[in-house]
C-alpha positions in Angstrom: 0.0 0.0 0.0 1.4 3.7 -0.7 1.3 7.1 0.8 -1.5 8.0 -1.2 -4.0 5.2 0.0 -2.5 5.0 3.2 -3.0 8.6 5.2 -1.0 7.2 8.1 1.9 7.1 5.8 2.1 10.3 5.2 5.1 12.4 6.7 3.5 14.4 9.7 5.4 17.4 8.6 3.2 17.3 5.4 0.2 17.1 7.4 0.9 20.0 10.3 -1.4 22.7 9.5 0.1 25.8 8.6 -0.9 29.6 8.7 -0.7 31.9 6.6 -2.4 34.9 8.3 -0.7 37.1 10.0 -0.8 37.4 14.2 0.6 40.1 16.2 3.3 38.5 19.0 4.8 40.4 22.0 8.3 39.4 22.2 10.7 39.6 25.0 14.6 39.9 24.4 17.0 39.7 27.7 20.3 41.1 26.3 23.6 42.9 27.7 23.1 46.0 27.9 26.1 47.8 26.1 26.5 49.5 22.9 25.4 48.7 19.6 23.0 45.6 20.5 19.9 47.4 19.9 21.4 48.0 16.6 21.9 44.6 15.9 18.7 43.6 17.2 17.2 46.1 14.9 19.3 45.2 11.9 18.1 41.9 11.9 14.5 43.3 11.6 15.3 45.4 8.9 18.2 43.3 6.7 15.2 41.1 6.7 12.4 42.8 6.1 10.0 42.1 9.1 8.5 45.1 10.2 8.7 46.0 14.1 5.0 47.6 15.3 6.6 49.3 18.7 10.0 48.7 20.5 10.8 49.3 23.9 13.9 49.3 25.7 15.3 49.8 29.5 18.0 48.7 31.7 15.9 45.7 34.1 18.8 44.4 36.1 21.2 47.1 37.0 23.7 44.4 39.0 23.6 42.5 35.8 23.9 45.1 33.2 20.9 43.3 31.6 18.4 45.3 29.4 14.7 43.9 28.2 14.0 44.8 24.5 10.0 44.9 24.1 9.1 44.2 20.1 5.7 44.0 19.2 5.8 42.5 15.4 3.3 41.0 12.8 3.8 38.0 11.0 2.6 34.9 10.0 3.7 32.1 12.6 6.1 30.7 10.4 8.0 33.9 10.2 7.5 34.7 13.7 9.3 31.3 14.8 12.1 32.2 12.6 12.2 35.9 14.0 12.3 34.2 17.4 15.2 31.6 16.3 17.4 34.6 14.7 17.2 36.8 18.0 18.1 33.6 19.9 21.4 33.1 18.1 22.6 36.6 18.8 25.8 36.8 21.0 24.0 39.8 23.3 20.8 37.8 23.7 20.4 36.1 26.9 16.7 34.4 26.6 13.9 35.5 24.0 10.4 34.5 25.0 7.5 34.8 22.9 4.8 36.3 25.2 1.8 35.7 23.0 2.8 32.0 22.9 3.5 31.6 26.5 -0.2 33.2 27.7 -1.9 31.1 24.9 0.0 28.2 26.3 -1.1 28.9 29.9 -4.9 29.3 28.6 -4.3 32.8 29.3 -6.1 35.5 26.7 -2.6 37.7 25.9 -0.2 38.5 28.1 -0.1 42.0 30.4 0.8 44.8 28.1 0.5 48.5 28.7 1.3 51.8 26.7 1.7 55.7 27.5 0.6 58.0 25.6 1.0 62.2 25.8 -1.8 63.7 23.7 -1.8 67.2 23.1 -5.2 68.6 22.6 -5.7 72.6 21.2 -9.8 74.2 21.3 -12.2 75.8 23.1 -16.0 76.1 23.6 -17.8 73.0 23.4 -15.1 71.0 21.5 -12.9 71.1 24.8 -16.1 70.5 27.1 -16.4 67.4 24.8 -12.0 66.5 24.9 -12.5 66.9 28.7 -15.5 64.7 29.4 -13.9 62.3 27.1 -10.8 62.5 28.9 -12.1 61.7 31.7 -14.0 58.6 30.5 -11.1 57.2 29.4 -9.7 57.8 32.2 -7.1 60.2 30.8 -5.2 62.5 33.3 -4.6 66.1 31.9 -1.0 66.7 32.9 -0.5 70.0 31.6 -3.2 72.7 30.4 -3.5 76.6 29.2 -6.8 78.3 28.3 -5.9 77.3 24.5 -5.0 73.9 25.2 -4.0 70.8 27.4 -2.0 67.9 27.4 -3.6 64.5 28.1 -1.8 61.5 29.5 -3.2 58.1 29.0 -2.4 54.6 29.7 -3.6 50.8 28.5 -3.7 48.7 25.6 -2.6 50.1 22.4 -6.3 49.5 21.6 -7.5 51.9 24.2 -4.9 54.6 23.1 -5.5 54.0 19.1 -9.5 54.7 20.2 -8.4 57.7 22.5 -6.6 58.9 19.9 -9.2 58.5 17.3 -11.8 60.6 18.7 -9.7 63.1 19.9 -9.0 63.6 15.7 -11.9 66.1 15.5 -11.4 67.9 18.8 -8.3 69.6 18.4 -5.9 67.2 18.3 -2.5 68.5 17.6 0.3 66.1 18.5 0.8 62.6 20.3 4.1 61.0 21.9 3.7 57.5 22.6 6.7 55.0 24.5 5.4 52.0 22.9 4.5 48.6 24.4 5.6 47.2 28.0 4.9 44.0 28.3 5.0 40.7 31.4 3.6 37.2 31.1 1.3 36.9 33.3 1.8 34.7 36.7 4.3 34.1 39.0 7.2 33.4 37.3 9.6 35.8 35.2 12.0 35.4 32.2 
């Protein structure tokens, strides 16, 4: 009997399922922090074409000298894997841990991940009656104001800031400074 009759035969790598849509993973990179390894982190991105949707990046462990490198990136979950693998084999890179695959792994919905934004606001009359109330809904702080206008700053999912941002389009909205996404798995333990 062959392959064809015989579906058992077959090689399981032909019969994996495979994606093709794109998904949007969180990914956390534990690297040295000294010069020029965000640039190589970076390079690979770009030499590569894969597109990085926010990047953030602080010293963690001051004893250590360790930085965490936040990279939010789109992707189908082939290219994703291979992302992953290429940070891996970096000198710099410590551990790189796919966030979205670790909460979907612990039957958790996404991992914990949070964004500030600074949204600058200019109006008057109702339109800033209207910024304000909205503000305030969204629970936005104003951190700076003047009788022309007032800075907002807001924190959550980038889907709550893209929304805040959104409606805040026909109020006055003049400017917006974002960090870009912090992110932790969720539970007790840590990379």
């Amino acid at each position: 009997m062959n392959a064809q009759n015989n579906p058992s035969a077959l090689s399981a790598y032909f019969m994996a399922e495979v994606s093709d849509k794109n998904e949007t993973h969180t990914l956390s990179v534990l690297v040295d922090n000294e010069p020029g390894v965000l640039a190589r982190v970076i390079g690979l991105f770009s030499g590569r074409g894969y597109n990085i949707d926010s990047l953030t990046v602080s010293e963690t462990e001051h004893e250590k000298h360790l930085s965490r490198i936040t990279i939010v990136t789109t992707g189908t979950p082939m290219v994703i894997e291979q992302i992953r693998h290429q940070l891996d084999r970096l000198v710099p890179v410590h551990r790189v841990t796919d966030l979205t695959v670790e909460a979907q792994l612990a039957s958790q919905d996404k991992p914990l991940e949070r964004e500030l934004a600074l949204v600058k606001v200019a109006g008057t009359g109702e339109k800033r009656l209207e910024a304000l109330r909205l503000g305030d809904a969204f629970r936005a702080t104003v951190i700076d104001a003047t009788t022309e206008h007032f800075v907002f700053e807001i924190t959550g999912r980038t889907s709550k800031i893209e929304q805040f941002i959104s409606i805040m389009k026909p109020l006055g909205l003049v400017e917006v400074s974002r960090t870009g996404v912090a992110a932790v798995q969720r539970g007790p333990e840590g990379l």
